[in-house]
C-alpha positions as CSV (number, residue, x, y, z in Angstrom):
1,X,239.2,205.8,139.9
2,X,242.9,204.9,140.3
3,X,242.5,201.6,141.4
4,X,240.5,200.1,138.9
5,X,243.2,197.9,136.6
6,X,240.8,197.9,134.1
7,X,237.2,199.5,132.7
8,X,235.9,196.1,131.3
9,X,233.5,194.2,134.0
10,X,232.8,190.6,133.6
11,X,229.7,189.1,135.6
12,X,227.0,187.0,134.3
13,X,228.5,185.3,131.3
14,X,229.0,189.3,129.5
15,X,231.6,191.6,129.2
16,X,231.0,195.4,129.7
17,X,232.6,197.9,129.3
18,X,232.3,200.4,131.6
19,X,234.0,203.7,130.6
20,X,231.3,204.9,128.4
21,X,228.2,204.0,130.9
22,X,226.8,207.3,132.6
23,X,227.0,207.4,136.1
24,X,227.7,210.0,139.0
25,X,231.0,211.1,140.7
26,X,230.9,212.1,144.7
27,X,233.2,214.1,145.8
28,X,234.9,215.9,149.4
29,X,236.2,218.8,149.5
30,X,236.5,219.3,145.8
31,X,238.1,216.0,144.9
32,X,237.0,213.1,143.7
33,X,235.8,210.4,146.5
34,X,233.7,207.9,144.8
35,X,232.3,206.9,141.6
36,X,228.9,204.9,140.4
37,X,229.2,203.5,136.8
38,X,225.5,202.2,135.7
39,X,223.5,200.7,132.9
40,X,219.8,200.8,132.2
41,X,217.9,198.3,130.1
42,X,214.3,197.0,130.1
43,X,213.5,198.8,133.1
44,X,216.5,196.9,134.7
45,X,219.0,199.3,136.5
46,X,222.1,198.0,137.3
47,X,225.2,199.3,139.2
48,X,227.8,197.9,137.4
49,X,230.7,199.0,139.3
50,X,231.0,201.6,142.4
51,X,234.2,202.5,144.3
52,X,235.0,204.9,146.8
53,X,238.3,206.1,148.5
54,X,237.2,207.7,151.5
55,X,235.8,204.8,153.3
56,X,233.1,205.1,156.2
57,X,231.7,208.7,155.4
58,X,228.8,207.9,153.8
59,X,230.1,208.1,150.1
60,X,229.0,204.8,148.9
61,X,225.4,205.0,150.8
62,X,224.7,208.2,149.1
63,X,225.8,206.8,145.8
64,X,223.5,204.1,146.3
65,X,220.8,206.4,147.4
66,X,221.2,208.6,144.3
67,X,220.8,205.1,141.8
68,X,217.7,204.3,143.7
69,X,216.4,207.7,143.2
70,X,217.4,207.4,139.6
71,X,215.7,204.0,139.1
72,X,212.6,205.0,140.5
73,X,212.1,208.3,138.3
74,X,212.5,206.4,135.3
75,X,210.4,203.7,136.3
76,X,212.3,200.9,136.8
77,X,211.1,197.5,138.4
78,X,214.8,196.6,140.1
79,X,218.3,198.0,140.7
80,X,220.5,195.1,141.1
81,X,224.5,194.2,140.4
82,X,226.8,191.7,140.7
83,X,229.6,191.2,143.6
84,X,232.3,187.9,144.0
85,X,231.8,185.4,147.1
86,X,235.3,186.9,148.3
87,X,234.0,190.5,148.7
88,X,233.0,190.6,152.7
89,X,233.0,194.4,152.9
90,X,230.6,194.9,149.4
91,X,227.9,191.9,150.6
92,X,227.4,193.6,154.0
93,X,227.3,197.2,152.7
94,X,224.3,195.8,149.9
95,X,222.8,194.3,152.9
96,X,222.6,197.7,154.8
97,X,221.1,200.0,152.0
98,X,218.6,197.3,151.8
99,X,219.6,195.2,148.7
100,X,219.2,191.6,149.1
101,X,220.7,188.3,147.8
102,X,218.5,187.5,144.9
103,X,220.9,184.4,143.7
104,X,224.0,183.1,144.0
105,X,225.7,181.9,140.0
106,X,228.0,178.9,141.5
107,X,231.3,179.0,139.7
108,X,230.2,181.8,137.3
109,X,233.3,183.8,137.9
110,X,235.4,180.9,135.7
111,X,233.2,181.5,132.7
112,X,233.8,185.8,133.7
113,X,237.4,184.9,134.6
114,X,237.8,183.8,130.2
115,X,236.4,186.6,129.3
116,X,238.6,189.0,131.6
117,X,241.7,186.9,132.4
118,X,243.0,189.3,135.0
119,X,240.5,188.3,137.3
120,X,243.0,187.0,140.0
121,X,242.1,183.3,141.8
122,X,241.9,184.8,145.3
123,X,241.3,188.3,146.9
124,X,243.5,189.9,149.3
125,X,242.6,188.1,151.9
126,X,243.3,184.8,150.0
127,X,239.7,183.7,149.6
128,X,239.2,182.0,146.1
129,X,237.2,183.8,143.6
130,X,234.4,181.9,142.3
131,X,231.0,182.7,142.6
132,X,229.1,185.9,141.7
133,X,226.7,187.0,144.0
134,X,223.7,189.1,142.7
135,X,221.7,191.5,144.7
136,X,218.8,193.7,144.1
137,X,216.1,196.4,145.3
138,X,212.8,195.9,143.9
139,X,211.7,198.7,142.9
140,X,207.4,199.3,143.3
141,X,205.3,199.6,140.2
């Protein structure tokens, strides 16, 4: 998407990058609206970056929806993924597809912010950015 500055992700003390991971593109009317980027490994699925550009309409929900499809026909235990403590918007929508805060990494976004130095101190709405958040689904065995 155009307003990614970058296609490595930094979260958890690891640096991924995320251009070659498989995902799933939504789009609206023939163009491109939102994109899922995900990694799958020891039954572990994780959404390692989504993003959508037509906000409100559903986009993100059913690219959630298609990961937890995904994740169950393969047989894996959780989908989880990793958010800052700045980003309102993202915490609420996990909340509401019915992911839920499995730990909060105090101060893990300074080791993340030496591995990707363009990780800015505070979001746009001048909240510092520190902590990573991590959510998940369990998934049923």
């Amino acid at each position: 998407m155009q307003e990614w500055t970058s296609t490595a992700v930094a979260r958890r003390g690891e640096l991924v990058e995320a251009a070659g991971l498989p995902g799933y593109v939504a789009r609206l009317g023939g163009r491109p609206v939102g994109l899922v980027l995900v990694d799958v490994r020891d039954r572990e699925y994780e959404v390692v970056a989504i993003s959508t550009t037509a906000q409100r309409r559903g986009i993100g929900r059913a690219l959630m929806e298609r990961c937890f499809a995904e994740a169950r026909a393969t047989a894996c235990r959780r989908v989880w993924l990793v958010t800052t403590n700045n980003n309102i918007a993202a915490i609420a929508f996990y909340q509401h597809v019915g992911m839920d805060l499995q730990a909060l990494h105090r101060h893990a976004v300074r080791m993340s912010r030496s591995l990707k130095p363009t990780i800015p101190l505070r979001g746009a709405t001048g909240v510092a950015i520190d902590h990573e958040l991590e959510f998940e689904l369990l998934l049923p065995s």
